[in-house]
N, C-alpha and C positions, 0 to 999 in steps of 0.2 A: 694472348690478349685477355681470355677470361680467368684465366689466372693472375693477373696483374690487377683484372678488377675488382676482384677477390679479395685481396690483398689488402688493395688502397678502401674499401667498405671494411673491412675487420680492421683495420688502422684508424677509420672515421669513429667506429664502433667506439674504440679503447676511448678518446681521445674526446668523444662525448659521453662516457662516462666519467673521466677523469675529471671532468667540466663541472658535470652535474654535483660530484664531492664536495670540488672547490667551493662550489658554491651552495649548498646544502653548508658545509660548512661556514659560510661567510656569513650568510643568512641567519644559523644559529649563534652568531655570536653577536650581531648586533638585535638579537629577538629579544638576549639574556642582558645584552648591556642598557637595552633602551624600549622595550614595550611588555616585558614582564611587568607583573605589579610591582609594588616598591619594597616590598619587604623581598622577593624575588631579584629584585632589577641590581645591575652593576657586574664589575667585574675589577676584579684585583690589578695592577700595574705588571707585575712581579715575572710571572710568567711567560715565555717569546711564543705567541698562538701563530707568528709566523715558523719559526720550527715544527710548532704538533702539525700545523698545514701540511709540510713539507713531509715529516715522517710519516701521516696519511697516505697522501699522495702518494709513496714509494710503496706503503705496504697495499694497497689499495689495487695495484697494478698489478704485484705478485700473487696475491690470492685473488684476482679474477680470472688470471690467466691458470690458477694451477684449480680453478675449479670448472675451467670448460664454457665458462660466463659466455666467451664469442663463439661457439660451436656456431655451425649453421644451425637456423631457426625452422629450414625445411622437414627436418627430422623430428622436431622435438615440438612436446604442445606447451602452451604456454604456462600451466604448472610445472611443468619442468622447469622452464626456464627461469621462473621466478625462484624455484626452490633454489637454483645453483647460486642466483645473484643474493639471496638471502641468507644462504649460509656461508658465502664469501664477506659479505659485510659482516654477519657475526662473530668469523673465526678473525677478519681483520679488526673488530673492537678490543678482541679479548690482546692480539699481537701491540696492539697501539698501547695500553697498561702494559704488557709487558716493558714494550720498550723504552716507556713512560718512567717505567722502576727502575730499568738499567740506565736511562740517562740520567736518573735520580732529577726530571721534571716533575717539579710540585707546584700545589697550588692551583692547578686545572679544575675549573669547574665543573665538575660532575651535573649539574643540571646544563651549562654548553654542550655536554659530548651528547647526553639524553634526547637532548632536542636534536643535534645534529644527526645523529643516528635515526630515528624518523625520519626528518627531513630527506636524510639519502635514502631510504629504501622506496618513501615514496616518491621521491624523484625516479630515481632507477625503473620501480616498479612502471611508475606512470609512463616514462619514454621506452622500455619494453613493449607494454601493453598496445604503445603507437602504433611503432615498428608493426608490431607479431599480426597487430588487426588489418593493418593496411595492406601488407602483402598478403594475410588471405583474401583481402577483398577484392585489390587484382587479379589474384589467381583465380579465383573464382569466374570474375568478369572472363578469362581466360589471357589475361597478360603475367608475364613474369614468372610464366612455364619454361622449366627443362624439357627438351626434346632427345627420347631416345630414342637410340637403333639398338635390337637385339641380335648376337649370332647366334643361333640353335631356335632348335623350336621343342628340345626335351624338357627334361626333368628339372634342369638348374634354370633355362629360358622361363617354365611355369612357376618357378618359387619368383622367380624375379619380377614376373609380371603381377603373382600373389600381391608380395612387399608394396607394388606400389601401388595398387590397387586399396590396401592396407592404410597406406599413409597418405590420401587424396591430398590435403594441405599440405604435402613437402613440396607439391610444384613441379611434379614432373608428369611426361606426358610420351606414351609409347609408340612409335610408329610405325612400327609392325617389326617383323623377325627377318633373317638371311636364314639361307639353306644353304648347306654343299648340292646336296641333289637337286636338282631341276624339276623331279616330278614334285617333289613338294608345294612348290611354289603356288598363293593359292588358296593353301590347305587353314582351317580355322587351327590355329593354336590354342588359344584358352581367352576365355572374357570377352570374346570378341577382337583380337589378336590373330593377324593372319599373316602368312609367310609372301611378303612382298618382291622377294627376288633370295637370286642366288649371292656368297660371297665375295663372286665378280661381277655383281653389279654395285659393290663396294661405292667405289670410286664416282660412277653418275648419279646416285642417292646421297652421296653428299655434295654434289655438287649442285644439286637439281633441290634438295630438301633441305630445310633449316632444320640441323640434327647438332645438340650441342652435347651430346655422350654416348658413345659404343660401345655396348656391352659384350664382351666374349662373354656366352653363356654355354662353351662348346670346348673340349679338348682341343687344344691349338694344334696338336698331330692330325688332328684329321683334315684341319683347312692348311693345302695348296698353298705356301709361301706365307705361312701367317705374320711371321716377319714385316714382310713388304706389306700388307696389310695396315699392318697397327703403324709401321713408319709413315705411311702416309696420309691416316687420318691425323697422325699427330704434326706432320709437317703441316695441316691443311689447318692444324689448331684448335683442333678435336680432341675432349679428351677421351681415355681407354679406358676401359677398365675389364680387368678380368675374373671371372669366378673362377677359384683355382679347381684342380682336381677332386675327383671323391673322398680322397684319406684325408683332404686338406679339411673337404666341405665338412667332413663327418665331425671332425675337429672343433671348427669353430659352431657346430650345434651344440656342445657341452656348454649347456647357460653355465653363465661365469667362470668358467676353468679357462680355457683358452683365451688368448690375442695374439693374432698375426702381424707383425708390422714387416714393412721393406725395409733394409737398415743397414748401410757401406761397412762391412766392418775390415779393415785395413786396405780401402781401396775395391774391395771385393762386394759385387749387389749380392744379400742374402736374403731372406726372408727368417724371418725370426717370429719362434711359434714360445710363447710363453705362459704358465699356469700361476705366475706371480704377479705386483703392478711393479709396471716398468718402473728403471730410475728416471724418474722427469721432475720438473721443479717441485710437484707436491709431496714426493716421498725428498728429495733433498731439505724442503722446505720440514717435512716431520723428523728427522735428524737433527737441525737445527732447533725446535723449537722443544727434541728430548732434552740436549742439552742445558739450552736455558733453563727450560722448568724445572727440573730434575737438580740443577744448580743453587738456584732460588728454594725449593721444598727442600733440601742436604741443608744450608744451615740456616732457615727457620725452624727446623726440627734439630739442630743439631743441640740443643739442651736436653731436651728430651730426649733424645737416643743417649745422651752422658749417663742421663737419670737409670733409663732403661738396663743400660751396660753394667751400671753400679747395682740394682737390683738381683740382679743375673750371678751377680760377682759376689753377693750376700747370699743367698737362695741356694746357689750351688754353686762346686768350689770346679773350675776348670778354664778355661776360654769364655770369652764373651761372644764371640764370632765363632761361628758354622762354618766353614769351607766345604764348599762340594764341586768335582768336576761336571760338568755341566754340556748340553751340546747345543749350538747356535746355527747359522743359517747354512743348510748343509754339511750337516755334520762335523762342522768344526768344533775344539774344543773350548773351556774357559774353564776360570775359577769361580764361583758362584757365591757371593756375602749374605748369610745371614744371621738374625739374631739368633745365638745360639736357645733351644727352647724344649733338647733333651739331655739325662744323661751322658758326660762326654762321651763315651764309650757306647751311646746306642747304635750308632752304623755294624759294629763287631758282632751284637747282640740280635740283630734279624734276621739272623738263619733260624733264630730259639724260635722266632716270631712269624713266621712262614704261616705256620698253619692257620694261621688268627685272621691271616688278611679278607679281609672285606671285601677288596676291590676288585674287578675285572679285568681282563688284559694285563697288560707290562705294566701296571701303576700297584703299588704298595698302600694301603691306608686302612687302619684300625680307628675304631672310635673311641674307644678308651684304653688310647698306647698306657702299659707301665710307664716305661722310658721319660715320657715327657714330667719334666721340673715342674714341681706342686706350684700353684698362685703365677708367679712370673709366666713360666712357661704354657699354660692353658690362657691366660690372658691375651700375654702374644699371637698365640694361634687363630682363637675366637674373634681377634681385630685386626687377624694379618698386619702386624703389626711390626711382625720378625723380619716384613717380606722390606724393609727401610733401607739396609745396609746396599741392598741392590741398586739404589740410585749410583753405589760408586762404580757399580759395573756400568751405566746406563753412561755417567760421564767419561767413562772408558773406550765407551761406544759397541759395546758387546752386546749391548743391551738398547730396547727401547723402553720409555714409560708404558706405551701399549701392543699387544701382542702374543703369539701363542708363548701359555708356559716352559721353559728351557727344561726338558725330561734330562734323564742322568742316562749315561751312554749305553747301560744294561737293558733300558727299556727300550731302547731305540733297536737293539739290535732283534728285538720282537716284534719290532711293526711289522703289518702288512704294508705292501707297496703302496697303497692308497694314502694311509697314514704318515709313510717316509715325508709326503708333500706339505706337512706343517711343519718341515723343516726348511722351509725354501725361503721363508720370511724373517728379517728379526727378531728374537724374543722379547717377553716385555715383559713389563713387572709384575701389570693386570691386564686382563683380557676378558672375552664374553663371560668365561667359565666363572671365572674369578670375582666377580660381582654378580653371578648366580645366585636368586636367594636360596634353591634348595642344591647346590652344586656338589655338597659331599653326598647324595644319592644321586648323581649323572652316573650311568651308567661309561665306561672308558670312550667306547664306539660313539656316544652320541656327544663327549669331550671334545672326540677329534674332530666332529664335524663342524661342530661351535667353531673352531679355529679356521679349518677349512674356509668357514661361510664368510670369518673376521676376513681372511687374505683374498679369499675372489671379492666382496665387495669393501675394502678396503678404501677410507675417503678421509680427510680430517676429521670432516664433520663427525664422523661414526668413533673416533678415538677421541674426541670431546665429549661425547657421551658415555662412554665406556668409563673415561676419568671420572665422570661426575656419581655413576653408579656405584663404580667402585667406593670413592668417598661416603655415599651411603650405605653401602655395605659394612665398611668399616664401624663406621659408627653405631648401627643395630649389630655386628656380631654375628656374623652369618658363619665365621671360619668356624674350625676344629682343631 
């Protein structure tokens, strides 16, 4: 039943946000057609603003849900929450021009979408703000509390009772511990937390107590039929929940490395412990949207990469393209495109070049290579400029636009195991390092952590900015 209420409240949720768009958008169109000043005021025939509604509306839905928009609001403070619905609405502006250019819809009025965009965040924001005040205000009053039961009364019972001690506004409310042992019972646990019965009094504390969560905070081998235990608060419509083991627990305390999820894999319940972000619609969603872009930048530059290729081809006499083997997400292999931007024949030539290197670890780099092609070649480098031809790998799909750098397979076979783990993600074209202002002095060690920190906190919003850095990177000249 409380899941089904759940359900139908994150379904209300959507469906008044969905609301609030429509009409945020509805709003800003009759602002622009009829109470702007007159030099302002009107709006062109030409255009169907029932379509941009429509492809709104679709993209609207998919980036709140792959930004976590309906989380429960018990956890999070209302900055949080605001921040996720804000950078959902801006990653879905930037999607709606996209899709705007692919439907080749012109003619939209940029001062409509300006004002509509206000319009919904302050909508948004304002029926959030509702929401979030109101149910602290019940909670407070002390309605629209979660009631737990704890099992244990150790180590994992205290962290648990910690958390929510921690988070007073998530709405939950402890009503004391279970014991195996009998002499416990009693005994202060922590905060004022006391062991209220054994694990066979299970059964009459729920039936006698309004308990809407039961915490195992206790290795299930020690309790007596735990089985029949958790079967029958969950018949009774109670939900479980378990803190897993110590190797588990130890686990997910690595801030941002780890997530456990429960997960059928062919029929079979596993638990699945991961140091990467899952496949979910936000990472399907950054796949799609390498594409596009990546599709759209290939031939708006693609005069320019002609030019570039022609220069390369006067300058020095060999290939225009780089080929390099390259290693991808888990050591898989590729072929890697760039502008070529040395000596054909420099790859042969750096064993001469060994002693010269600069760099630290498995990574190769001189500041003033011989090797590299006078003008063309330093140009390229200084505006990463070389780094273009890899949008073909990206439409390939070997590639993303953002992500760690794809190392060549000699360097890989030098990591340490720590490092092996920037190979768990996609490579990209650009990443933290890579719009570094001072990144040709990173030391190797503090590279890999850059990428590390890109894959545990990994979000669109954060590969938005990274594009936008990288872009001015380019332009001031930061490569080598």
């Amino acid at each position: 039943m409380l899941r089904e209420q759940q359900k139908f409240i994150k379904n209300a949720h959507k469906a008044l946000d969905i609301c609030l768009t429509v009409g945020a958008f509805v709003s800003a169109y009759f602002i622009k057609r009829l109470f702007l000043p007159a030099s302002l005021r009107g709006l062109l025939i030409a255009p169907n603003y029932y379509i941009v509604l429509l492809i709104i509306i679709i993209i609207w839905y998919l980036t709140f849900r792959s930004f976590n928009v309906y989380a429960s609001y018990r956890k999070r403070t209302f900055p949080e929450i605001f921040w996720n619905m804000f950078k959902a609405v801006v990653i879905g502006m930037a999607l709606l021009f996209v899709a705007m250019y692919i439907f080749k819809i012109t003619d939209v009025s940029r001062i409509l979408l300006g004002i509509f965009f206000l319009l919904n965040v302050g909508l948004l924001a304002a029926s959030k703000a509702s929401v979030y005040g109101l149910l602290s205000h019940y909670r407070k009053k002390g309605y629209n509390f979660r009631n737990l039961l704890i099992v244990g009364s150790m180590e994992r019972a205290k962290t648990v009772i910690d958390r929510v001690g921690t988070y007073l506004n998530a709405g939950f409310r402890i009503l004391g511990c279970l014991e195996t042992d009998p002499d416990k019972v009693g005994t202060d646990v922590q905060n004022g937390i006391n062991v209220i019965g054994t694990v066979e009094n299970l059964e009459r504390i729920l039936r006698e107590e309004v308990v809407d969560e039961v915490i195992f905070a206790i290795p299930l081998r020690k309790i007596a039929e735990a089985d029949r235990h958790i079967f029958m608060a969950e018949q009774m419509g109670v939900s479980v929940r378990i803190v897993p083991e110590w190797p588990i627990s130890f686990l997910t305390n690595q801030p941002g490395e780890v997530t456990i999820n429960f997960e059928d894999f062919l029929g079979i319940p596993t638990m699945a412990v991961r140091t990467t972000p899952p496949v979910n619609a936000s990472l399907l969603f950054k796949n799609f949207f390498d594409i596009i872009a990546a599709g759209i930048v290939f031939l708006l530059f693609l005069p320019f990469m002609f030019l570039i290729g022609c220069a390369i081809k006067i300058i020095s006499p060999g290939p225009i393209f780089y080929k390099q083997e390259r290693c991808c997400v888990n050591g898989r292999r590729f072929m890697l495109y760039k502008f070529r931007t040395m000596v054909p024949d420099a790859e042969k030539q750096q064993d001469g070049f060994m002693a010269l290197n600069e760099a630290d670890g498995p990574a190769f780099k001189i500041k003033k290579d011989a090797r590299i092609t006078p003008y063309i070649g330093t140009f390229l480098r200084k505006t990463s400029l070389d780094e273009l031809p890899q949008l073909i790998n990206v439409l390939r799909g070997e590639m993303s636009l953002v992500g760690p750098r794809p190392p060549i397979p000699s360097e890989v076979e030098r990591y340490d195991i720590w490092q092996r783990r920037r190979l768990s993600m996609k490579p990209g074209l650009t990443c933290i390092w890579q719009c570094a202002p001072n990144r040709n002095d990173i030391c190797f060690n503090e590279w890999m952590k850059m990428d590390l920190h890109y894959i545990d906190n990994w979000s669109l919003w954060l590969d938005i900015k990274i594009l936008f850095r990288t872009v001015k990177a380019v332009v001031l000249g930061n490569g080598r």
